[in-house]
N, CA, C and O atoms as a Tinker XYZ file with bonds, in Angstrom:
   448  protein
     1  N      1.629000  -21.653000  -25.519000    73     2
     2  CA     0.897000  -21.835000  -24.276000    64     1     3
     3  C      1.805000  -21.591000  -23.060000    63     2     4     5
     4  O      1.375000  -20.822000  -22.200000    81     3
     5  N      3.342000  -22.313000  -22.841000    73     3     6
     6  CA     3.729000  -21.811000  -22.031000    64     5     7
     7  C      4.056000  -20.283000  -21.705000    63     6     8     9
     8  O      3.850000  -19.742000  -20.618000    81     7
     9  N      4.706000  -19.570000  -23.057000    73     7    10
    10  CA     4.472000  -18.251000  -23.071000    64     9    11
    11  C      3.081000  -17.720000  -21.995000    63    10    12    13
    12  O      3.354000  -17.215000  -20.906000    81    11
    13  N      1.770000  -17.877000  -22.385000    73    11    14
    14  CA     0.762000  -18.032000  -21.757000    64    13    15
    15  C      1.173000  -17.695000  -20.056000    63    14    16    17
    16  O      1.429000  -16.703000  -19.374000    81    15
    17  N      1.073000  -18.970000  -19.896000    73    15    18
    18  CA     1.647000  -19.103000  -18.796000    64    17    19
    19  C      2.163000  -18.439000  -17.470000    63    18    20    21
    20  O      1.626000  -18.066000  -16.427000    81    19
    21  N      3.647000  -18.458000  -18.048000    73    19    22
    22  CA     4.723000  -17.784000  -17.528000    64    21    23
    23  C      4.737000  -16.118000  -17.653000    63    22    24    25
    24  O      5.327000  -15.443000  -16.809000    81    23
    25  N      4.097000  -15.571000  -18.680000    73    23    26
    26  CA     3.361000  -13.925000  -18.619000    64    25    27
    27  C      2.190000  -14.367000  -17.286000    63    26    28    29
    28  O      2.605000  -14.228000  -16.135000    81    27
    29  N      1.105000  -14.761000  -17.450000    73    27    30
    30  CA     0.479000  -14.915000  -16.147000    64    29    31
    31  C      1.261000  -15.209000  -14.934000    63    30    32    33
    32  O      1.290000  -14.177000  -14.263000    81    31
    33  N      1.884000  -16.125000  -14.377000    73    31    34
    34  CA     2.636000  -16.169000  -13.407000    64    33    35
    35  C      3.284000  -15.138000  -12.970000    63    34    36    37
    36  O      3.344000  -14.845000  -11.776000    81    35
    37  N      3.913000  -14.393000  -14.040000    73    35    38
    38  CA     5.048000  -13.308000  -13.708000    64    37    39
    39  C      4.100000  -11.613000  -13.016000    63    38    40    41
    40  O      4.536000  -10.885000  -12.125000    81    39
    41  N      3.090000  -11.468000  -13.611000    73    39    42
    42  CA     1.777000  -10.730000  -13.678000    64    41    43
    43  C      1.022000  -10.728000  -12.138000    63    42    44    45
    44  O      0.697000   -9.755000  -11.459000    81    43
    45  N      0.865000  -12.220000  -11.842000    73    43    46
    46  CA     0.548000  -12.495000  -10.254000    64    45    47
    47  C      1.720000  -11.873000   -9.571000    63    46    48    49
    48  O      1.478000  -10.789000   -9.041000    81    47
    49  N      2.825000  -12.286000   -9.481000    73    47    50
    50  CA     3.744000  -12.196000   -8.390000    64    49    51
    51  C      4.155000  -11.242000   -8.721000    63    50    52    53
    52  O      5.011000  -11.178000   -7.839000    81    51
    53  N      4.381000   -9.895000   -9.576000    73    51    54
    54  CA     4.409000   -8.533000   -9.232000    64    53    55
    55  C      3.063000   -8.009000   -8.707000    63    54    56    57
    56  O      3.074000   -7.032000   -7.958000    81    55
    57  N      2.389000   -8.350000   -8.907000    73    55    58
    58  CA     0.975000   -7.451000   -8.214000    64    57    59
    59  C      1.200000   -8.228000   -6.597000    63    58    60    61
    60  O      0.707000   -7.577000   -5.676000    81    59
    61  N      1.652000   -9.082000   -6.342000    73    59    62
    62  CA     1.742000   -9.936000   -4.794000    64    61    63
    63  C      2.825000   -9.228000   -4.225000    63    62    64    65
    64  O      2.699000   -9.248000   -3.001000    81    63
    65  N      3.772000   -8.648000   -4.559000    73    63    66
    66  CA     4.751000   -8.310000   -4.294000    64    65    67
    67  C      4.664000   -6.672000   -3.978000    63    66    68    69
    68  O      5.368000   -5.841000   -3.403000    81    67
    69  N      3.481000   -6.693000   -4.637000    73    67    70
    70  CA     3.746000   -4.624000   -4.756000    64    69    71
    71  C      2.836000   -4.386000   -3.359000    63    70    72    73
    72  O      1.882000   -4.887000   -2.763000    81    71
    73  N      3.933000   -3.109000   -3.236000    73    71    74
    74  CA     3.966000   -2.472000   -2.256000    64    73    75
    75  C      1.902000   -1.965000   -1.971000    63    74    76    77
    76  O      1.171000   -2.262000   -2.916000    81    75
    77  N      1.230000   -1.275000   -0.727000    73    75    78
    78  CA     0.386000   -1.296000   -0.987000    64    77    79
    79  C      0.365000    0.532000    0.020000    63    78    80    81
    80  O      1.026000    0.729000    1.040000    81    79
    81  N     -0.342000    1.340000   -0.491000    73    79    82
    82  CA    -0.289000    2.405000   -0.529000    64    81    83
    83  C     -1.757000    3.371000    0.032000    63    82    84    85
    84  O     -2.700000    3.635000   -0.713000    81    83
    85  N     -1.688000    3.675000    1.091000    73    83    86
    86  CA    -2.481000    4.408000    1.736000    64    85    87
    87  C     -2.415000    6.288000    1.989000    63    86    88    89
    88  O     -1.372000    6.906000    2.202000    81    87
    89  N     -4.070000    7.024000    1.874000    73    87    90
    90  CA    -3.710000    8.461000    2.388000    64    89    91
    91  C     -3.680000    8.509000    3.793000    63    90    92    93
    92  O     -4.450000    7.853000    4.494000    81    91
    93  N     -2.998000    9.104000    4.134000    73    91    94
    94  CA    -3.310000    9.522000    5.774000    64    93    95
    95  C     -3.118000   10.535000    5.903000    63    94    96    97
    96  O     -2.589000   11.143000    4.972000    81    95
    97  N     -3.507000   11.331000    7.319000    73    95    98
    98  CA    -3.907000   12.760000    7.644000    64    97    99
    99  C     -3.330000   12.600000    9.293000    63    98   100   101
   100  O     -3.872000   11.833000   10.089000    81    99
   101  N     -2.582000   13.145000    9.513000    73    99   102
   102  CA    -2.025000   13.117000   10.868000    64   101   103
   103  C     -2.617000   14.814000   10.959000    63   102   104   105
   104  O     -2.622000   15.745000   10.154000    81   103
   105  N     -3.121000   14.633000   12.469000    73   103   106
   106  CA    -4.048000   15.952000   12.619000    64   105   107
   107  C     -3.344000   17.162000   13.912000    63   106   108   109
   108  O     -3.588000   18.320000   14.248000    81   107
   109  N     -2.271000   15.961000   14.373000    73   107   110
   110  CA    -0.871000   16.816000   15.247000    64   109   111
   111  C      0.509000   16.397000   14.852000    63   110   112   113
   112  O      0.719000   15.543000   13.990000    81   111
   113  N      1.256000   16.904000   15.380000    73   111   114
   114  CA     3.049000   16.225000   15.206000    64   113   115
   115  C      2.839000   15.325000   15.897000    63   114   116   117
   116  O      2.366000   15.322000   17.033000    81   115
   117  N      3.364000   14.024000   14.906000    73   115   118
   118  CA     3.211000   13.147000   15.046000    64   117   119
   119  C      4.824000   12.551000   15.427000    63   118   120   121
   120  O      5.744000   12.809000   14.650000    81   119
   121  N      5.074000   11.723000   16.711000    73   119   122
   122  CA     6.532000   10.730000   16.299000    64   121   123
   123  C      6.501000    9.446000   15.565000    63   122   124   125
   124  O      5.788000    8.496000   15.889000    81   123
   125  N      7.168000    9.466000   14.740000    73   123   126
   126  CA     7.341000    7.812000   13.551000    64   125   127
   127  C      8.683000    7.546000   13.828000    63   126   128   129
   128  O      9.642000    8.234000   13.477000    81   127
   129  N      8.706000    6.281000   14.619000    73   127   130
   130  CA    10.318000    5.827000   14.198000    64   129   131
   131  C     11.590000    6.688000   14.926000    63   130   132   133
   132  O     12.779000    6.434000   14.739000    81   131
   133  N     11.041000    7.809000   15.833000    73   131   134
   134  CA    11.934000    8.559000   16.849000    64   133   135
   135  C     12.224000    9.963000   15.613000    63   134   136   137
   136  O     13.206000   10.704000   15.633000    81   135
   137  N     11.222000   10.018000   14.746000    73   135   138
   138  CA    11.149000   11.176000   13.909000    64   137   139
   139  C      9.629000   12.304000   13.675000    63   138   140   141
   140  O      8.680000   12.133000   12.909000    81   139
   141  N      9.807000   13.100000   14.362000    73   139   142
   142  CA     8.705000   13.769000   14.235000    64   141   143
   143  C      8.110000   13.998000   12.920000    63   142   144   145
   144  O      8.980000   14.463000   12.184000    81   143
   145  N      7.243000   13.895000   12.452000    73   143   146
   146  CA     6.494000   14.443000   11.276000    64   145   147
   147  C      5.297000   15.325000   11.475000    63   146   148   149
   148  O      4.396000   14.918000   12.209000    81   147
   149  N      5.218000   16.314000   10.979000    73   147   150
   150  CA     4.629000   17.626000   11.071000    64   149   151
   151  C      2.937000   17.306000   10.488000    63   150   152   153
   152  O      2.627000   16.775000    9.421000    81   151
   153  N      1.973000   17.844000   11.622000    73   151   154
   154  CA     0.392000   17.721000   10.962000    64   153   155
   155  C      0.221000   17.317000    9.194000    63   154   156   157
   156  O      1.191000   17.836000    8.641000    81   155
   157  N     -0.299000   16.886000    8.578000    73   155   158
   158  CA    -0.513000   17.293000    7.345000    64   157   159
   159  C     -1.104000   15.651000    6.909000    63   158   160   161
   160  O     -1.507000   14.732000    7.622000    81   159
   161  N     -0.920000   15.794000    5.178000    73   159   162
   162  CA    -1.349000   14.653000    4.706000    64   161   163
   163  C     -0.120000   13.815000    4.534000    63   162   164   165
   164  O      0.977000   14.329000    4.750000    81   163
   165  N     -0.204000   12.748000    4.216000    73   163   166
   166  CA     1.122000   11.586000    4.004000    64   165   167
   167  C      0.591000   10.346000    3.089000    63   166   168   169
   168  O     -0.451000    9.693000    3.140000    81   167
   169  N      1.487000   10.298000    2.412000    73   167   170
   170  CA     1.138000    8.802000    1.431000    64   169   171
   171  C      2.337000    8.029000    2.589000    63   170   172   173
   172  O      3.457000    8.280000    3.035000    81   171
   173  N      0.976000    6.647000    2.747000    73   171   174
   174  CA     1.996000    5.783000    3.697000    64   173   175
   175  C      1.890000    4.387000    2.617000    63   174   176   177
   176  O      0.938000    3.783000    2.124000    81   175
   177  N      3.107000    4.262000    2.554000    73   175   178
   178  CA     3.298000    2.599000    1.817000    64   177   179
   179  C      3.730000    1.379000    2.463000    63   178   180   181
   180  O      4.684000    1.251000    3.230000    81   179
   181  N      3.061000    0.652000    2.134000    73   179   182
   182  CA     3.587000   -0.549000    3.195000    64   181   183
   183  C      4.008000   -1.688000    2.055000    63   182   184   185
   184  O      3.602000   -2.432000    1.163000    81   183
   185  N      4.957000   -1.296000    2.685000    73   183   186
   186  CA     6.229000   -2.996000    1.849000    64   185   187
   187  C      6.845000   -4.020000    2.646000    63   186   188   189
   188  O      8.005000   -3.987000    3.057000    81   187
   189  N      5.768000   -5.188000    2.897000    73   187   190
   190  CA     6.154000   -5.921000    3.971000    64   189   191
   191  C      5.786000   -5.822000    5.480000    63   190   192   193
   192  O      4.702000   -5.947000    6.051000    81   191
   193  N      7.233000   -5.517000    6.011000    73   191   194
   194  CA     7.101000   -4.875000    7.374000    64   193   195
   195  C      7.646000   -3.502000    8.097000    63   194   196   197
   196  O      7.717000   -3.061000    9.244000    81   195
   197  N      8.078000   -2.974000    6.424000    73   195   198
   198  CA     8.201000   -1.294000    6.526000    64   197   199
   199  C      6.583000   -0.593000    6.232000    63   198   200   201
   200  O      5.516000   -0.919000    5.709000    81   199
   201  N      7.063000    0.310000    6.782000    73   199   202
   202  CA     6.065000    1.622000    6.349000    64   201   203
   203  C      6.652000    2.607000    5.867000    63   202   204   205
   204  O      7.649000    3.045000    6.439000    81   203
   205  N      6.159000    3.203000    4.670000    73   203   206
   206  CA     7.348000    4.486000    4.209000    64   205   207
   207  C      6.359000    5.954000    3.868000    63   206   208   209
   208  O      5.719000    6.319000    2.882000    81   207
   209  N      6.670000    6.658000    5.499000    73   207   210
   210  CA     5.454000    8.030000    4.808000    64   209   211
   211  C      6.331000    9.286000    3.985000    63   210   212   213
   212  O      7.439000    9.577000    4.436000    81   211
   213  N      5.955000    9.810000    3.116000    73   211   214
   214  CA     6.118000   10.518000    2.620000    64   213   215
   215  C      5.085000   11.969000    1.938000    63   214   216   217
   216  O      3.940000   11.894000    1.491000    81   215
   217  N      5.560000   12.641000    2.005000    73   215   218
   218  CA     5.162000   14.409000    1.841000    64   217   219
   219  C      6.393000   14.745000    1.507000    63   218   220   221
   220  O      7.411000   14.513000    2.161000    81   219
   221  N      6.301000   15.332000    0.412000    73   219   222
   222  CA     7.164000   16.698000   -0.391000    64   221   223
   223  C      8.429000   15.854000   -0.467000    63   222   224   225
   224  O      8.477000   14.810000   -1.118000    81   223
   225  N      9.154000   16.205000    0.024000    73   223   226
   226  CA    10.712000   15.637000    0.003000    64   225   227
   227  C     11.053000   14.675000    1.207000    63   226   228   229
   228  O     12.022000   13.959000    1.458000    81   227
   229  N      9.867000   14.947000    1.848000    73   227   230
   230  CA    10.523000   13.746000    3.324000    64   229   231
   231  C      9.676000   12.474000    3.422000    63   230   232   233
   232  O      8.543000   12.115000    3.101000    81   231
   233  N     10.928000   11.882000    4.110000    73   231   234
   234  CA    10.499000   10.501000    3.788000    64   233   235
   235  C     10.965000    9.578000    4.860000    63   234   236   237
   236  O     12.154000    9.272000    4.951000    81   235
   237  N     10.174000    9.187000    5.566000    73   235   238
   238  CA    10.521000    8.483000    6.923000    64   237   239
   239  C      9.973000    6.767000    7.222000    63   238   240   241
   240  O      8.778000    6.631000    7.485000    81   239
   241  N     10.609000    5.862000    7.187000    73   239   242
   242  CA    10.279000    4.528000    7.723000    64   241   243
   243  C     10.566000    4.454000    8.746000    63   242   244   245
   244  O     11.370000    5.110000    9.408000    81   243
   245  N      9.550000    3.147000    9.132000    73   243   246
   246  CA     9.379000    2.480000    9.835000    64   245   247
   247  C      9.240000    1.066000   10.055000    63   246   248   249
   248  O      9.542000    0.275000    9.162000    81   247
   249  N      8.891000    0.756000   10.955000    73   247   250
   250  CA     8.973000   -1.132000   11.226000    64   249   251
   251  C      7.412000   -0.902000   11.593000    63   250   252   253
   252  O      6.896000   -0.041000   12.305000    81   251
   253  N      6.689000   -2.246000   10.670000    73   251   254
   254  CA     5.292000   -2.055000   10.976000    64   253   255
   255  C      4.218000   -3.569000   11.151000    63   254   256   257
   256  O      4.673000   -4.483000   10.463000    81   255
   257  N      3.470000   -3.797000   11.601000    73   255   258
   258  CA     2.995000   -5.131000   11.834000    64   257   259
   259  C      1.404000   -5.195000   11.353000    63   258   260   261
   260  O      0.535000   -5.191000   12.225000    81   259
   261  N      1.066000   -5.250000   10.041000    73   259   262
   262  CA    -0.315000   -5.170000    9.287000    64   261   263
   263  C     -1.382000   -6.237000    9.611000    63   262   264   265
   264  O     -1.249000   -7.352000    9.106000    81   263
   265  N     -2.612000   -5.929000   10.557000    73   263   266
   266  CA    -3.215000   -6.976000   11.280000    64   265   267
   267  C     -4.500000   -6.629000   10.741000    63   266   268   269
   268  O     -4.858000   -5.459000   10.607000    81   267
   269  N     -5.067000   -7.432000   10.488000    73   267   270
   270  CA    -6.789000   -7.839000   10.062000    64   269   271
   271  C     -7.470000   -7.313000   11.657000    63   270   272   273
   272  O     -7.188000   -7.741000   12.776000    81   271
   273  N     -8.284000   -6.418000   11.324000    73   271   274
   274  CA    -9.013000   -5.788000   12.678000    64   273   275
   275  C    -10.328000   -6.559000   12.636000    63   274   276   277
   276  O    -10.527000   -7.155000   11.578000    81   275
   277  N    -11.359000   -6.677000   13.676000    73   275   278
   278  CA   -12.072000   -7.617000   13.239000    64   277   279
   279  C    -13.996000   -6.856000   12.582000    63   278   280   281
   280  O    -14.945000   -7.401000   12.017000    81   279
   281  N    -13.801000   -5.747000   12.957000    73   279   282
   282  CA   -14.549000   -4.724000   12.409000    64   281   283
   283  C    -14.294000   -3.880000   11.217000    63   282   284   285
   284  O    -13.244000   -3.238000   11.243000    81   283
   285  N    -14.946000   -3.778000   10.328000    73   283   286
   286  CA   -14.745000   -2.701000    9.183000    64   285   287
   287  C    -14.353000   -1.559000    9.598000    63   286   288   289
   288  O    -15.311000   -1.115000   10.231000    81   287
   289  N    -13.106000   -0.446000    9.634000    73   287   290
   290  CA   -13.129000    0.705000    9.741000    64   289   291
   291  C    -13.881000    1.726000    8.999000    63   290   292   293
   292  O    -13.872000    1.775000    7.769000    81   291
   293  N    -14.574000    2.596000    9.796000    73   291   294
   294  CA   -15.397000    3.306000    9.061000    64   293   295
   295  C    -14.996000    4.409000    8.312000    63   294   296   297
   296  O    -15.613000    4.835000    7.336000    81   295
   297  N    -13.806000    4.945000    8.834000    73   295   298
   298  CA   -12.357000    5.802000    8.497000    64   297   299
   299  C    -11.492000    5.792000    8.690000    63   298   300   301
   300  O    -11.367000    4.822000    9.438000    81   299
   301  N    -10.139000    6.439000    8.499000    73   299   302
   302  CA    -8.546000    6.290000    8.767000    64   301   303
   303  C     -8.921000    6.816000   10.562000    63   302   304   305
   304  O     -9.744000    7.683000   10.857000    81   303
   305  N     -8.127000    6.076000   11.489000    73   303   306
   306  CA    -8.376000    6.784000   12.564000    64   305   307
   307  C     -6.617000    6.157000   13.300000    63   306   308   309
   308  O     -6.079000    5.062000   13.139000    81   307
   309  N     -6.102000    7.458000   14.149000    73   307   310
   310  CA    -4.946000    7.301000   14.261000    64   309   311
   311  C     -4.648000    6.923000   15.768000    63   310   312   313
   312  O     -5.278000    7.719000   16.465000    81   311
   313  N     -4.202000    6.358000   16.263000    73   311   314
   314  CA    -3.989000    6.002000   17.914000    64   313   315
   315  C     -2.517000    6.518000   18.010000    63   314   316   317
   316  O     -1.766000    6.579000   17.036000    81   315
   317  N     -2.100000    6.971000   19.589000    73   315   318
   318  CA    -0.744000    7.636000   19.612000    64   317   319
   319  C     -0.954000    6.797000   21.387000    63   318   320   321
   320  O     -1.950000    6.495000   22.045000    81   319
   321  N      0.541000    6.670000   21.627000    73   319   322
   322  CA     0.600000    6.502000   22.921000    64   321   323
   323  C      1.728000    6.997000   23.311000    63   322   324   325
   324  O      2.695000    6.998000   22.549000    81   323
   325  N      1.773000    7.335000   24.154000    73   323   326
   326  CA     2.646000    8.383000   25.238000    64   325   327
   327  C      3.252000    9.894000   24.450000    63   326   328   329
   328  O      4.343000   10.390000   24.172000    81   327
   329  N      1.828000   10.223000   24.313000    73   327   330
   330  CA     1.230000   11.613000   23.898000    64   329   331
   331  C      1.568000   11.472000   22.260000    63   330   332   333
   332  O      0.679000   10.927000   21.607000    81   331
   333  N      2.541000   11.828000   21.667000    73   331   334
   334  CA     2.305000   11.885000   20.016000    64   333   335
   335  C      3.408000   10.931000   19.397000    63   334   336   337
   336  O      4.362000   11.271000   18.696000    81   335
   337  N      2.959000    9.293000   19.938000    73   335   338
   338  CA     3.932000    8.320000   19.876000    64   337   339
   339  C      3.223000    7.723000   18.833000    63   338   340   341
   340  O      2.269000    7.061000   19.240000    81   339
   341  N      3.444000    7.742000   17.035000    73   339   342
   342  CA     2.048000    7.011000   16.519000    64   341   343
   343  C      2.160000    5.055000   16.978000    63   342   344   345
   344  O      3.065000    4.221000   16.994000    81   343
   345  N      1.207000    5.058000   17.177000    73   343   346
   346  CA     0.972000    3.510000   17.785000    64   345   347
   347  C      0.054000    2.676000   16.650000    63   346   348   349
   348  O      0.366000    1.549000   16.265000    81   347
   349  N     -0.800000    3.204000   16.309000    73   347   350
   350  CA    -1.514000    2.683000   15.083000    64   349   351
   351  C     -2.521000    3.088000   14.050000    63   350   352   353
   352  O     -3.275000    3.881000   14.615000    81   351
   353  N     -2.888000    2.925000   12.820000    73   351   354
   354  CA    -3.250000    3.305000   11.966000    64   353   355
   355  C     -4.412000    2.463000   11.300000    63   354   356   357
   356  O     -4.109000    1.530000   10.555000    81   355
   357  N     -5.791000    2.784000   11.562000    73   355   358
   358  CA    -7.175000    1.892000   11.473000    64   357   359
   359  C     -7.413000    2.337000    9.655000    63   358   360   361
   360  O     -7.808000    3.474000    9.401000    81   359
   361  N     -7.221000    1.647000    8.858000    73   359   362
   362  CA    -7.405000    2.199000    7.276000    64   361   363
   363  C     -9.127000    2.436000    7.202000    63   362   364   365
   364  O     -9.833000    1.624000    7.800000    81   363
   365  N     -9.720000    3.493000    6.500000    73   363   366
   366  CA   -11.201000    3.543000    6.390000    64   365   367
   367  C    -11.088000    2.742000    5.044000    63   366   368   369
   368  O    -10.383000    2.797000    4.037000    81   367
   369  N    -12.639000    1.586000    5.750000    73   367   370
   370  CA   -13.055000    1.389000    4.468000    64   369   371
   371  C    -12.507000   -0.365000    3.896000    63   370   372   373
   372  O    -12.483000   -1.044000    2.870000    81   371
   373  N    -12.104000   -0.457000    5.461000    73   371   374
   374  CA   -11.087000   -1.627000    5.518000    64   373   375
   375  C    -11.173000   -2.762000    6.716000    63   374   376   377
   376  O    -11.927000   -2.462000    7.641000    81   375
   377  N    -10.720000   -3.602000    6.777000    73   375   378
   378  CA   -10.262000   -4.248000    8.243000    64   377   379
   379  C     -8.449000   -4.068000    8.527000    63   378   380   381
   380  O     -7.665000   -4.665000    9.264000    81   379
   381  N     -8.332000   -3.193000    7.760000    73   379   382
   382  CA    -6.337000   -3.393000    7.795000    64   381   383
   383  C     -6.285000   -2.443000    9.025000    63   382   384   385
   384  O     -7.046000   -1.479000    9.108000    81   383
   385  N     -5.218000   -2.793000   10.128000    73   383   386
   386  CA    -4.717000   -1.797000   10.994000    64   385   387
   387  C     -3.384000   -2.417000   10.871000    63   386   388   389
   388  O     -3.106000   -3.609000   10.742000    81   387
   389  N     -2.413000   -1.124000   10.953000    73   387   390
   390  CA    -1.413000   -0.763000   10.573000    64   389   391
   391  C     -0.814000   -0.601000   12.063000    63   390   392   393
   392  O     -1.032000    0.508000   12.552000    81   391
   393  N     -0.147000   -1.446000   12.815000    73   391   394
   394  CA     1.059000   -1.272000   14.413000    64   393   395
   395  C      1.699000   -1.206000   14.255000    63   394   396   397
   396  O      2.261000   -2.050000   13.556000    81   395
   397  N      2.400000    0.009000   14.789000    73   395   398
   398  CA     3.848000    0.796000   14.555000    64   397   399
   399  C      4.697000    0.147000   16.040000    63   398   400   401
   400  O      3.991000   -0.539000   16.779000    81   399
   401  N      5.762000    0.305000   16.340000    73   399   402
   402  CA     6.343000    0.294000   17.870000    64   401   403
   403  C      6.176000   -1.554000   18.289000    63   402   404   405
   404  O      5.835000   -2.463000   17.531000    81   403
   405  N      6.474000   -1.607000   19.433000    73   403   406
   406  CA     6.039000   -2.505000   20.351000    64   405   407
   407  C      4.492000   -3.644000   19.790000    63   406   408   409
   408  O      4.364000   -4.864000   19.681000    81   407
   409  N      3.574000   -2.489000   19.560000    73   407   410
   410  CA     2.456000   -2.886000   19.286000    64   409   411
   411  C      1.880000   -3.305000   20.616000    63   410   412   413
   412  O      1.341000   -4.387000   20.850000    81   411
   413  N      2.099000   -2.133000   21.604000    73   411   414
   414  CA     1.427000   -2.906000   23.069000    64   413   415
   415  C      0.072000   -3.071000   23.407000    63   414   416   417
   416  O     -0.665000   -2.624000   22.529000    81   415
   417  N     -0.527000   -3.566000   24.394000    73   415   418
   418  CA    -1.957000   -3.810000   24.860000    64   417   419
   419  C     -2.498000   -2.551000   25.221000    63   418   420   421
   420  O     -3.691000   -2.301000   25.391000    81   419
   421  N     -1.249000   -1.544000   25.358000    73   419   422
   422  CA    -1.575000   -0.365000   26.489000    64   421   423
   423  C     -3.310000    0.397000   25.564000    63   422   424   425
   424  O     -3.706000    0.295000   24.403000    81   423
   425  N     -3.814000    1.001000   26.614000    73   423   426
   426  CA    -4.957000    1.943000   26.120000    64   425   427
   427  C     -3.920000    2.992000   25.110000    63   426   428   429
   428  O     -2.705000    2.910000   25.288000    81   427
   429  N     -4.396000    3.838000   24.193000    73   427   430
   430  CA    -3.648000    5.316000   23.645000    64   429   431
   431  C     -4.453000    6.245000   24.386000    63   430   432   433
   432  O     -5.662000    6.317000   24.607000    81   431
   433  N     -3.377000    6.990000   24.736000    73   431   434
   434  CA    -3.680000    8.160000   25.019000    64   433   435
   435  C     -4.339000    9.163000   24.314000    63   434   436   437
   436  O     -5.447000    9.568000   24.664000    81   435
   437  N     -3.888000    9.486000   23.588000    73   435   438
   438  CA    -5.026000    9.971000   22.526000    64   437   439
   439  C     -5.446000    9.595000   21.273000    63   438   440   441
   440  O     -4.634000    9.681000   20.352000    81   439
   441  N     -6.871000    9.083000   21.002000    73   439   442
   442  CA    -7.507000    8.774000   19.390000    64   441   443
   443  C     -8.089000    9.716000   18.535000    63   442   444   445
   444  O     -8.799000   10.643000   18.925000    81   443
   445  N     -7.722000    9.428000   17.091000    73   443   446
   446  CA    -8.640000   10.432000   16.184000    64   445   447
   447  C     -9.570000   10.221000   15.167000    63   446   448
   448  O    -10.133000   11.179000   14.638000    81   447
């Protein structure tokens, strides 16, 4: 029984622990982290309070702040501020938004 147990316990806290893994579609050059990343698709992972996007061989983190939005997103939709600064990341299909930077009040300049 403890066997039991301690396989269950161990079972929870790797699945609590694991990283959690999103597609995204950046639809211009995008800046992450004072690193440009080029239009395209990206697997973004979030471990904690990193973000780690990756395409092909590159692979860029960040510092990120994962907040309960209070509306369902209806799709991935990307906010940038001070022109292609990514600022935040609305998951479709979700209430997760993903704040990159500062995480300021400011309006974005441009949404997608």
């Amino acid at each position: 029984m403890k066997k039991l147990i301690l396989a269950f316990v161990t079972v929870a806290l790797a699945m609590a622990s694991a990283a959690t893994k999103y597609n995204v579609t950046l639809f211009q050059p995008t800046v992450v982290n004072g690193t440009q990343l080029k239009a395209g698709d990206y697997k973004v992972e979030v471990d904690g309070d990193k973000a780690i996007f990756k395409t092909g061989k590159q692979v860029v983190e960040a510092p990120v702040k994962v907040e309960e939005a209070t509306d369902k997103n209806s799709s991935n939709t990307i906010r940038y501020t001070e022109g292609n600064k990514l600022q935040e990341i609305r998951i479709g299909g979700s209430h997760t938004k993903l704040v990159f930077g500062a995480g300021s009040n400011e309006a974005p300049t441009n949404a997608r």
